[in-house]
N, C-alpha and C positions, 0 to 999 in steps of 0.2 A: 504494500500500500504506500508506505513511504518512499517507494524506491519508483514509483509511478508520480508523486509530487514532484520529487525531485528533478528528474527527466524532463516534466512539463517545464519547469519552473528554468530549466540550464538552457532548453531548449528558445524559451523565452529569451532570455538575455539573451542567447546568441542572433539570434534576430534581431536582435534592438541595436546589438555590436555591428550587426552587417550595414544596418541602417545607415548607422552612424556614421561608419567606413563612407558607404559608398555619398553621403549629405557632403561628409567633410570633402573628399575631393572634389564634387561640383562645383562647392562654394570656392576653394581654396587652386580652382583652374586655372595655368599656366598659360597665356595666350602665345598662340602659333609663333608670333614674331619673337618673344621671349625664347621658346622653345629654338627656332633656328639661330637664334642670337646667340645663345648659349653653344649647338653644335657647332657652328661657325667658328666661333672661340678655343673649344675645343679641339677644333683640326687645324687651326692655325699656330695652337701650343705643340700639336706635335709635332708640326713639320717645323717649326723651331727649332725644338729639342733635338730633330735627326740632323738639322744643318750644324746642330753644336757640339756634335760626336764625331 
């Protein structure tokens, strides 16, 4: 019996954790130009780094 509350209840939070999850990264979305601004940056560190080896 209590092992039937429990279940319901773990199962509960994990839903409310998924929720959560997937709210917070909506809210907290990266815009596209960020996103390539960032890789651009990125590949121009390493082709840096190869010209300084």
């Amino acid at each position: 019996m209590i092992a039937k509350i429990w279940k319901k209840l773990l199962l509960f939070v994990l839903i409310i954790a998924c929720l959560f999850n997937i709210v917070n990264k909506i809210v907290h979305k990266a815009s596209m130009e960020e996103e390539i601004r960032a890789s651009a940056e990125y590949v121009q560190k390493q082709i840096d780094d190869e010209k300084l080896k």
